[in-house]
SETOR-17260 format. One line per 8 residues: number of its first residue (from 0); their letters; for each residue y, x, z of C-alpha. Coordinates in nm, 4 decimals. Layout:
NUM> a> Y/X/Z; ...
END
This chain:
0> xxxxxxxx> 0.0000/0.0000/0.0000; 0.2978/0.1196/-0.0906; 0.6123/0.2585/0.2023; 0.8810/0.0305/0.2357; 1.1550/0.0904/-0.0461; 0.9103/0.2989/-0.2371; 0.8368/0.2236/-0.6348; 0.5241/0.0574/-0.7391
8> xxxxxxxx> 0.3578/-0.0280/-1.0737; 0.2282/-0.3565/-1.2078; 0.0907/-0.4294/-1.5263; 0.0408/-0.7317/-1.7568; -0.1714/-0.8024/-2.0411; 0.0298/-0.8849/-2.3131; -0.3078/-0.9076/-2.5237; -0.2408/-1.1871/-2.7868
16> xxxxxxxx> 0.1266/-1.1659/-2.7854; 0.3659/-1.1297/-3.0768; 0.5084/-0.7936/-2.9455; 0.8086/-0.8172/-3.1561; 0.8848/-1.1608/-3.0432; 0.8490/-1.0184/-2.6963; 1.0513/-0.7345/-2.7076; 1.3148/-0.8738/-2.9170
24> xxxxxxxx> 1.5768/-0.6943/-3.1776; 1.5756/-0.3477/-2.9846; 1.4043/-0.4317/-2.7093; 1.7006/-0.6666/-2.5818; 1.4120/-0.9166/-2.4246; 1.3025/-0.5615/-2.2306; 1.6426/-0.4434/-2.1247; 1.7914/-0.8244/-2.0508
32> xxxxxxxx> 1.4814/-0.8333/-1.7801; 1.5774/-0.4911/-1.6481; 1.9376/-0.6070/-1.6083; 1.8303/-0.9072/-1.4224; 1.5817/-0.7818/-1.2058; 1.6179/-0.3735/-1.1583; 1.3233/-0.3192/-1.2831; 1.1730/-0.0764/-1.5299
40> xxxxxxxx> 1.0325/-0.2972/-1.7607; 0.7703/-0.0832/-2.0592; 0.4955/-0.1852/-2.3346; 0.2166/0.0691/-2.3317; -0.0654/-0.0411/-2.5600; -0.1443/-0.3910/-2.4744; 0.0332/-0.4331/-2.1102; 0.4113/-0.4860/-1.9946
48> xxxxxxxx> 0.4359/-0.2463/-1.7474; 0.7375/-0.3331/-1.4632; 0.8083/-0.0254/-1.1751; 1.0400/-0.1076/-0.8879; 1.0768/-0.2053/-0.5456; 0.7939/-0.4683/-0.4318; 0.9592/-0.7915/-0.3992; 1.1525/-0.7079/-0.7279
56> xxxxxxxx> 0.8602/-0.6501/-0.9195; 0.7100/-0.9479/-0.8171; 1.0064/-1.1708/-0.8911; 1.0187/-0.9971/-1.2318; 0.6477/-1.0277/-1.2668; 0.6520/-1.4424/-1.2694; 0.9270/-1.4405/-1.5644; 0.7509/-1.1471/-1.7706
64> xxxxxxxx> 0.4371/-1.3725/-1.7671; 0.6507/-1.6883/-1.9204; 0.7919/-1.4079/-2.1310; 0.4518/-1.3330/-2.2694; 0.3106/-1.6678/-2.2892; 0.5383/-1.7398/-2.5199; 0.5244/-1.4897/-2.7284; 0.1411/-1.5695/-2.7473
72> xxxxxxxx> 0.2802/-1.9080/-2.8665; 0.4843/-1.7361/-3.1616; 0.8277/-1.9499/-2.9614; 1.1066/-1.8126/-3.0098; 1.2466/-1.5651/-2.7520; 1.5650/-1.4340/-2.7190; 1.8159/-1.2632/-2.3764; 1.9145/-1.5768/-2.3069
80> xxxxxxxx> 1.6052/-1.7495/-2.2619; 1.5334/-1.4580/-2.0609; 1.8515/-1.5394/-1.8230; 1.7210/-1.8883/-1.8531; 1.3800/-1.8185/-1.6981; 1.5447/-1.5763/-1.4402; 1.7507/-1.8908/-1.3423; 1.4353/-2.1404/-1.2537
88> xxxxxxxx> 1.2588/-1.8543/-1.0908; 1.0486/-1.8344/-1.3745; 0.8839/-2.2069/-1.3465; 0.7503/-2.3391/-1.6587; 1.0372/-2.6386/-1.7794; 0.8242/-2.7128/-2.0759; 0.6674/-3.0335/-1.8734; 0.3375/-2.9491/-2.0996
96> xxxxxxxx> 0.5848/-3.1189/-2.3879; 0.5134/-2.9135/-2.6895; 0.5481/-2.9658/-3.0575; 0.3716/-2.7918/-3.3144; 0.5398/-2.8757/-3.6435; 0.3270/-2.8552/-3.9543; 0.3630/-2.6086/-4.2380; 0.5710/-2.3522/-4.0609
104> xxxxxxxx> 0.3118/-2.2933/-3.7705; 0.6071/-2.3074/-3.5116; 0.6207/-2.4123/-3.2015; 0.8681/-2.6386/-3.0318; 0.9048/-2.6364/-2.7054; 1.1973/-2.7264/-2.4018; 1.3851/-2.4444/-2.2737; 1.5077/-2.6149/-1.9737
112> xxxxxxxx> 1.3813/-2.8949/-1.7581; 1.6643/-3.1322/-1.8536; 1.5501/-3.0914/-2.2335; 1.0914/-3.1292/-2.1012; 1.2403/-3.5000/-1.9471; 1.4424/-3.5491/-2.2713; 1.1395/-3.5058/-2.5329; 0.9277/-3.7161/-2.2247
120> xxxxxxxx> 1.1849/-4.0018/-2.3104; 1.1516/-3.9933/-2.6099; 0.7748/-4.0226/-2.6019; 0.7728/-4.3012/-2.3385; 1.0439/-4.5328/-2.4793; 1.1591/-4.6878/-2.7858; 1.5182/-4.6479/-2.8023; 1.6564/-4.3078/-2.6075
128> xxxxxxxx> 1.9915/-4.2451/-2.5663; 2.0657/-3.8472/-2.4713; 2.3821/-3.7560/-2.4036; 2.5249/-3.4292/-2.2853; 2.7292/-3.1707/-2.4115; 2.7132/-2.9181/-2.7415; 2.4334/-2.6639/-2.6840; 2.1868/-2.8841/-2.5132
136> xxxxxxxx> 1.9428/-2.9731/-2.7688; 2.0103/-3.2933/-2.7959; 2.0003/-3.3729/-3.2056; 1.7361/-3.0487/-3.2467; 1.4808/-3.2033/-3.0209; 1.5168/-3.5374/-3.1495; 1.4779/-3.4589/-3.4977; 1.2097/-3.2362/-3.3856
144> xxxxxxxx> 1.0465/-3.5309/-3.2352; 1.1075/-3.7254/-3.5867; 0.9275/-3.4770/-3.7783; 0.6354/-3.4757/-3.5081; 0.6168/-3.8583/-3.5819; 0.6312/-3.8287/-3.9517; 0.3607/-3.5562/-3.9792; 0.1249/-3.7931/-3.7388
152> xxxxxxxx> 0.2068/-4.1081/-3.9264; 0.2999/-4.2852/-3.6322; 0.5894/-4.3785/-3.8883; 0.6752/-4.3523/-4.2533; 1.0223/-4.2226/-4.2752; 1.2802/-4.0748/-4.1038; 1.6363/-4.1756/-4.1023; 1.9388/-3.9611/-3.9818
160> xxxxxxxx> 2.2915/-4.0881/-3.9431; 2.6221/-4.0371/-3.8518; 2.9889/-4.1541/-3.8409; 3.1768/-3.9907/-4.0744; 3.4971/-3.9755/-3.8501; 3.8015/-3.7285/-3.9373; 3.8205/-3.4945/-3.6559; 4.1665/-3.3706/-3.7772
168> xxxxxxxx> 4.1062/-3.3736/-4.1467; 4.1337/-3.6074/-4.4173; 3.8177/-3.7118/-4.5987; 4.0422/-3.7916/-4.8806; 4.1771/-3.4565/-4.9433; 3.8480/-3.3419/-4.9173; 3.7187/-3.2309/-5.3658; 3.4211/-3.3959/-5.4843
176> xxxxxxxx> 3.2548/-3.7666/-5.4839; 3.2375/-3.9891/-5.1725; 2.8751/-3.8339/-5.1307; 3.0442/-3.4435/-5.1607; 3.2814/-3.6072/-4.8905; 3.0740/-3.7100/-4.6111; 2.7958/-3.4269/-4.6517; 3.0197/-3.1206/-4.4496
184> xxxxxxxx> 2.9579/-3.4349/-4.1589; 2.6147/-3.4361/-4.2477; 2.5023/-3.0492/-4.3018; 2.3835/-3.0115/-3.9163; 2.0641/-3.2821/-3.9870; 2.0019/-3.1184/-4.3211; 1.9929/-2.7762/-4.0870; 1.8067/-2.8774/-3.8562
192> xxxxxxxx> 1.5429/-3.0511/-4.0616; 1.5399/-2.7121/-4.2674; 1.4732/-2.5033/-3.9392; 1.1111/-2.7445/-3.8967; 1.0156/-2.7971/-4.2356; 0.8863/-2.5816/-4.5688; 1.2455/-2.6496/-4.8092; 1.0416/-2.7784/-5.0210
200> xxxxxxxx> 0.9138/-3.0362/-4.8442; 1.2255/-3.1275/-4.7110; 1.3495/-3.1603/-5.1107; 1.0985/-3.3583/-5.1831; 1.1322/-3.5809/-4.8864; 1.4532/-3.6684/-4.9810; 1.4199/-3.7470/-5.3065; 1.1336/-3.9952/-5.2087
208> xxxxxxxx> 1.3628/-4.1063/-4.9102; 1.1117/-4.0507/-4.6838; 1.3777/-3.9200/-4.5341; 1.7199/-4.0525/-4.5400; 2.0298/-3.8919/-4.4206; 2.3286/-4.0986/-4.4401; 2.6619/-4.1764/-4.2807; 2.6327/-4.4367/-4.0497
216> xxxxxxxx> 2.8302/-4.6947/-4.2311; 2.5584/-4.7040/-4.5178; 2.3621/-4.8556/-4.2832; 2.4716/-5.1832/-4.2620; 2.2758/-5.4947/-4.3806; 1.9337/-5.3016/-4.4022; 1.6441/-5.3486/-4.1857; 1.4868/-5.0451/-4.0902
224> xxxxxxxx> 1.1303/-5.0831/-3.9964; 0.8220/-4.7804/-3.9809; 1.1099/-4.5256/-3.9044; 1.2107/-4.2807/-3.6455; 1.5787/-4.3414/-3.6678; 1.8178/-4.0684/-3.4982; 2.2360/-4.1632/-3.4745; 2.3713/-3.8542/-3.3909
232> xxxxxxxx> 2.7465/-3.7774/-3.2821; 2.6989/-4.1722/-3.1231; 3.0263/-4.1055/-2.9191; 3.2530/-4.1172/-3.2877; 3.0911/-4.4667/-3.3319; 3.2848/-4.7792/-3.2868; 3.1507/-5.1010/-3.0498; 3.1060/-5.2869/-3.3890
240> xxxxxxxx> 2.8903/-4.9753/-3.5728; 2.7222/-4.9302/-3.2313; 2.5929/-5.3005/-3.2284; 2.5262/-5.2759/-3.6274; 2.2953/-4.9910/-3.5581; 2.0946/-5.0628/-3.2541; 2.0516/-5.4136/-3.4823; 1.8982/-5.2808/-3.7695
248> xxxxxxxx> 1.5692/-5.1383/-3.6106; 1.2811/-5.3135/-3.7354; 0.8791/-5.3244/-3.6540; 0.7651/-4.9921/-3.5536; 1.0284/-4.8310/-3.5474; 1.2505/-4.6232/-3.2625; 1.5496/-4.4851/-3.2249; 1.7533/-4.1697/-3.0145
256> xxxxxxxx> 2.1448/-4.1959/-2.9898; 2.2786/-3.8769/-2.9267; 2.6611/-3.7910/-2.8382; 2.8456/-3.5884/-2.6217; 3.1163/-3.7680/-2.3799; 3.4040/-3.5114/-2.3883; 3.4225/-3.4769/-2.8134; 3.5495/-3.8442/-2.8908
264> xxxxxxxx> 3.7159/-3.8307/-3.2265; 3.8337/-4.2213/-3.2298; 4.1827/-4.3498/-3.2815; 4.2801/-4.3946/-2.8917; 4.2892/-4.7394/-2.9637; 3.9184/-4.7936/-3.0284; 3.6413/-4.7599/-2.7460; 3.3238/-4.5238/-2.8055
272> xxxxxxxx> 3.0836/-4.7246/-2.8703; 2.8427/-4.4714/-2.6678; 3.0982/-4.6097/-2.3765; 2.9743/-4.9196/-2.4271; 2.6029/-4.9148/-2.4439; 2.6382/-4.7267/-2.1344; 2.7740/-4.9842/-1.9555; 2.5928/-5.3110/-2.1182
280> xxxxxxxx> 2.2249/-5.1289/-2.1551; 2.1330/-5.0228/-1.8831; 1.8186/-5.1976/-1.7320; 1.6709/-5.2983/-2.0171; 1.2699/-5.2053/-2.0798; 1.2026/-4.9784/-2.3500; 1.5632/-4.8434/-2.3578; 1.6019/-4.5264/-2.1428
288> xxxxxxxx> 1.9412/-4.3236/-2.1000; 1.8554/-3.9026/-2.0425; 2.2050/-3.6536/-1.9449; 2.1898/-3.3329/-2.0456; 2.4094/-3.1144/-1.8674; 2.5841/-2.7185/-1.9120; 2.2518/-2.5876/-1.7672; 2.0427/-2.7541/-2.0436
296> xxxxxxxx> 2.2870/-2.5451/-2.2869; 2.0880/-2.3124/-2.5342; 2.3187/-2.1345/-2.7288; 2.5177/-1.8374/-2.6745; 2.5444/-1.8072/-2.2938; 2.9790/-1.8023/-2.2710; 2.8969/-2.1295/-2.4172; 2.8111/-2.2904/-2.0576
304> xxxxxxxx> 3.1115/-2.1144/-1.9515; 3.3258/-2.2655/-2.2182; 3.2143/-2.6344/-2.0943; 3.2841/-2.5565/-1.7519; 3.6007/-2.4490/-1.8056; 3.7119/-2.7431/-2.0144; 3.5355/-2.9720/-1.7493; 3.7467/-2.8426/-1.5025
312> xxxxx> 4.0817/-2.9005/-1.6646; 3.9826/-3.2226/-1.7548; 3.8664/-3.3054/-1.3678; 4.2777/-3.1465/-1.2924; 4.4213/-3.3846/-1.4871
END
């Protein structure tokens, strides 16, 4: 047994890893575990090897194990999910929720516990509304979800939408047809669909509308029934487009509302409709309401910061 203070060794397989997944671009998975933990943190043939103090190494040793299970799982790994896993003590958030999209033999999986309940919503209830702010996950894991659905046939197309609200700008300025228009609103399904599907097959689903992105408005009159139906940027939507919406589902079908709060783009005269479902909703079987908050956020860590800080001065006003 090692003397108080004094270094030990600890190794882990890492047998069945992705190494380079592991590791990251120059080792920055390797040194953002150091960082966090004062640890030495190595990959000698087929074992992570950490040296430090005793109760460091063993804190570091829970979070280099998640580290390596996923990279046996080919999920993407990156410092910040790193940070992440240093933050919940290592604990596996994924709730056993896992998606394993066809064709590009990739796994999805939550980051955070916020985002395992989320994707549990979604499974458990027909009509999810997730709302939190940018960063969470909130349109990736739906759409996600969507594709999951599509590839099982538990439904026979997807459909995307969103409000095509100026934020600043004037669609009419903007060159091209109406379709030209609306798309720069639109580009963040098409990239998100094109991060869990073959290009191809996301082509061809298009042209066969099996899957159907579209600014909300298009919707109207249409009944939308075998579909996983996703209304993304919900807090841009009026009360009336919020009630045209939720009315089109049809048999077999389900929906996720997504929207962030703080990022209302409406003429001050007009409510969110996101305000309103909030409020009138609630209570209802089958419908289920999921907040994501800044430690859900996935992207680049000053991210969080940046919400916080604008959270702040909005709670000073």
């Amino acid at each position: 047994m090692a003397a108080p203070g004094e270094p030990v060794t600890h190794r882990l397989s890492t047998e069945g890893a992705d190494l380079l997944t592991l590791a990251g671009v120059g080792d920055a998975n390797l040194i953002e575990l150091q960082k966090l933990l004062s640890v030495r943190v190595t990959l000698r043939g087929d074992a992570m090897v950490l040296t430090g103090t005793t109760e460091l190494v063993e804190k570091a040793s829970v979070i280099a194990q998640r580290m390596i299970d996923a990279a046996r799982q080919r999920v993407a790994l990156e410092p910040d999910d790193v940070l992440r896993m240093s933050m919940e003590n290592g604990r596996d958030t994924s709730g056993g929720t896992r998606i394993v999209l066809p064709g590009l033999r990739k796994i999805i999986q939550p980051k955070t516990a916020g985002q395992a309940e989320y994707l549990q919503a979604i499974a458990d209830n027909d009509i999810v509304v997730g709302i939190g702010p940018a960063g969470t996950g909130k349109t990736y894991l739906a759409v996600a979800a969507a594709v999951d659905a599509l590839s099982r046939k538990r439904v026979k197309r997807i459909v995307l939408a969103r409000p095509a609200v100026e934020a600043g700008e004037s669609l009419g300025f903007l060159p091209g047809d109406m379709q030209a228009k609306v798309d720069p609103y639109l580009r963040p399904l098409y990239d998100a669909l094109e991060d869990m599907m073959p290009l191809e097959r996301v082509q061809k689903s298009l042209e066969t509308r099996v899957i159907e992105i579209a600014p909300l408005a298009y919707m109207r009159g249409r009944t939308l029934a075998d579909a996983f139906v996703i209304l993304d940027e919900a807090q841009n939507a009026t009360n009336a487009q919020m009630k045209m919406f939720l009315t089109r589902l049809g048999v077999n079908s389900r929906a996720v509302i997504t929207g962030d709060k703080t990022q209302v783009d409406l003429p001050k005269r007009e409510e969110s409709g996101l305000f309103q479902i909030e409020r009138i909703l609630r209570g209802i079987e089958g419908i289920a309401f999921h907040y994501l908050n800044e430690t859900d956020i996935i992207r680049h860590r000053l991210v969080r910061d940046i919400v916080k800080a604008y959270a702040a001065e909005s709670a000073a006003e």
